[in-house]
N, C-alpha and C positions, 0 to 999 in steps of 0.2 A: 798478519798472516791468517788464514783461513784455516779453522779448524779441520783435521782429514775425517774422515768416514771408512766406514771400512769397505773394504772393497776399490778405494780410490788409491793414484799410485802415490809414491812417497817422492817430494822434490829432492835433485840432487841435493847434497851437500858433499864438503871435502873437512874432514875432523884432522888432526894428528891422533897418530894413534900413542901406547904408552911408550915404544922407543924413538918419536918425534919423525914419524915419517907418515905422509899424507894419506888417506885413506877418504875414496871418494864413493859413494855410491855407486856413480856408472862403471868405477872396477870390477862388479858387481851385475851387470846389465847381460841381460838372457840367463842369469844364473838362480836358482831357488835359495831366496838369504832369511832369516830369522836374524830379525833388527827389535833388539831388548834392550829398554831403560830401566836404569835403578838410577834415585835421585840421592842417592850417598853412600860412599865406597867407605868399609870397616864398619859397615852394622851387620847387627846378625841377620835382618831378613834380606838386605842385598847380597853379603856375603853367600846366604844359604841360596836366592836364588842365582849368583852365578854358576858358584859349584853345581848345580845340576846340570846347568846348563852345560859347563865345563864336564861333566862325568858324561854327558851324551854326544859331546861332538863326534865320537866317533860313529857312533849309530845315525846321527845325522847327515857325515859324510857318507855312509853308507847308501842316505836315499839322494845324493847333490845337493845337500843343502848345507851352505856355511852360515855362521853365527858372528854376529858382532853385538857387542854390548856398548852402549852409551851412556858415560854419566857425567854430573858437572865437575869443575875442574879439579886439581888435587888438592888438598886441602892440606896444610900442614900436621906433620904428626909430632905430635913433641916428644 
């Protein structure tokens, strides 16, 4: 797969999301989305950067813009 650029659009994809229900990009299509990766869930710098992200949805909804965050699978907690 070819690396993006900025400015380039992003291909679909369809993830599940955390209650196991399908979440597609083009759900998404004609809408202003902020698409955030963190590459592992229960560290402090992904934790810290969801929470913000999570403390401004509303102000984000404010200007139309939804938020999704992607990361890789769940990983066992013991």
């Amino acid at each position: 797969m070819a690396q993006l650029k900025e400015g380039d659009a992003a291909p679909d994809f369809a993830l599940t999301d955390q209650d196991g229900h399908m979440v597609r990009l083009s759900d998404y299509s004609g809408r202003r989305l902020l698409l955030y990766f963190y590459p592992k869930a229960l560290t402090s710098g992904c934790t810290t950067q969801a929470q913000a992200v999570r403390d401004a949805l509303d102000e984000l909804a404010a200007h139309g813009v939804a938020a999704l965050g992607i990361r890789p699978g769940i990983e066992s907690i013991p």
